[in-house]
Structure formats: structure tokens, C-alpha cells
N, C-alpha and C positions, 0 to 999 in steps of 0.2 A: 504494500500500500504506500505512495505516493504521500509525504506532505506537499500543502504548500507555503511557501513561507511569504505572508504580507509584505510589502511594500512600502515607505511610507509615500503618499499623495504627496504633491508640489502644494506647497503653501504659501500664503501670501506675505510670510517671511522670506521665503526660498524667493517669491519674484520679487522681492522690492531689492534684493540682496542680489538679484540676475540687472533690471532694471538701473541700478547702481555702477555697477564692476561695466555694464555693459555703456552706459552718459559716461563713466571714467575712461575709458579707451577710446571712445571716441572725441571726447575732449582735449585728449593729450596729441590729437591727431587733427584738431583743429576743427572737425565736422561736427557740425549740427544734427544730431538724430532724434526717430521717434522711435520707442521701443516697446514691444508688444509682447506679453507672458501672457500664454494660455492653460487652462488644464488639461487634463487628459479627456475631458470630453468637449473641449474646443470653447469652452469660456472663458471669459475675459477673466485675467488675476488680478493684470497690474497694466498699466501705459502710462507711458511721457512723452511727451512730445516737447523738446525744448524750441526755447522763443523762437530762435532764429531758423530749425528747421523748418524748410519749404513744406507750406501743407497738408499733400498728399504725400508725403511722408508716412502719415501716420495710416492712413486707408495701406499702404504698401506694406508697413513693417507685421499690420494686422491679417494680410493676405499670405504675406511669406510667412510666418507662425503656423496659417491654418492650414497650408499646405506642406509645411512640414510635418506637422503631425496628422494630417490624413494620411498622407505617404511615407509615415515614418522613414523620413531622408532628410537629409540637406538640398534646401534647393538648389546650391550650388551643384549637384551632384545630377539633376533633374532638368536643366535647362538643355542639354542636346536633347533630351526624350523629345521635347514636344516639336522640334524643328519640323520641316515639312516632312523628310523621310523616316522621321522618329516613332517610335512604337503607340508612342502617347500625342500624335499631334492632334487628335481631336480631342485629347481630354478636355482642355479648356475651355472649349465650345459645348461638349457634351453635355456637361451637369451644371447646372443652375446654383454655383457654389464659385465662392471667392478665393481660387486659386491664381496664384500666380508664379510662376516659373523662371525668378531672379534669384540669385546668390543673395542670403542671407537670413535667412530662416534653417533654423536648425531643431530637431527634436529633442526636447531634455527627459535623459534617463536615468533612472536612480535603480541599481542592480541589476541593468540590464532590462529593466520593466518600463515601455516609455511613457512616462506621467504627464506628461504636455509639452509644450513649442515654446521658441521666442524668435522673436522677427523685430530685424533693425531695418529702416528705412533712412533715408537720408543721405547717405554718402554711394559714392562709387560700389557698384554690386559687391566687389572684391574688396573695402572696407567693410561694408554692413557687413559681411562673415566671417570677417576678421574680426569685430566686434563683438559680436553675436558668441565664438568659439573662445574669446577670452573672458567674457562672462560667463560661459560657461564653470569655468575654472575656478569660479569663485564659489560656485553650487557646493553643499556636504554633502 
């Protein structure tokens, strides 16, 4: 017989503490972001959006989140799928969901088990997952 061992959920300690580490890298890099924690069932935990980022920023960082964790991926990892010869090129026409297929949404896992997303919008696709991956790192 199998146990299984709990998990714990992403908390809204865990995102203001992703939310943070994640405005800190990007501040030391000069850009303005908007930064979006999800749970594991695709709700909102946490968002910033600072002054100066541009304001679909934040629609962006809240798409890349929710597309990482439908897909449990990085959307950096996701952006040839959808190309025209790409396996996924209708997904984002297909379903009536707010996916998007930029670098910078990444899936936060805690043992392996994935408990929700976070999406930075704001800077250069290839910032936001930079961003996005060293906030990670500040997750227990």
C-alpha cells in the first residue's frame, strides 16, 4: 500500500516573498515589472505592478502565470510549440483561455508537486525569466 505524503499549498506568504525577490531583480536590472502569483488552481495570490511599468504588463505577467501552470512549463520552453509548424499552433486560438506563449512564466513546485505559477511582465521576454527563475530561488 502506497502512502501519500501532503504537500504544502503556495501561500500568500510564499507569493509576496516570490513577488518581492522577483521587483528585486528586476530593479537591480533597471526594469519596471508587473508580477503575477497564482495557485494551483489558477487564482490570483499576489500582483504588483510597479508605477513605471507599461500597463499591459500586468494582463501579460497574469497570462504567462496561467499558462505556465496549465502547461506545467516554462513558457520560455513553449514559445517554438505554437509557431506555425509547431505541434501547438492552434492552441491559442482553440480555447477561450488566456494563454500566452512569451518567456516568463514559470511553474512553482514545492517537492516536485506543482502548486501554482508566477508571471513577470515588463521587460525583455528573456529578462521576465530571468526574473521570474530568481525569484524562484527565494521560494522554501
Amino acid at each position: 500500500m502506497s502512502t501519500t505524503t501532503a504537500v504544502a499549498p503556495l501561500t500568500t506568504a510564499d507569493a509576496e516573498t516570490l513577488v518581492s525577490a522577483a521587483r528585486a531583480a528586476a530593479e537591480a536590472a533597471g526594469v519596471a515589472v508587473s508580477v503575477t502569483v497564482l495557485d494551483a488552481g489558477g487564482h490570483p495570490l499576489a500582483f504588483r505592478r510597479d508605477d513605471r511599468a507599461v500597463l499591459i504588463s500586468g494582463e501579460t505577467s497574469t497570462r504567462k502565470a496561467y499558462t505556465a501552470l496549465q502547461l506545467d512549463a516554462p513558457t520560455a520552453d513553449l514559445v517554438d510549440l505554437v509557431k506555425p509548424d509547431g505541434p501547438f499552433h492552434s492552441l491559442p486560438t482553440a480555447l477561450d483561455r488566456p494563454l500566452l506563449f512569451i518567456a516568463g512564466g514559470l511553474p512553482v513546485r514545492r517537492d516536485g508537486r506543482l502548486i501554482g505559477a508566477l508571471g513577470i511582465g515588463g521587460g525583455a521576454p528573456e529578462q521576465d525569466h530571468a526574473f521570474a527563475a530568481a525569484a524562484l530561488e527565494h521560494l522554501g
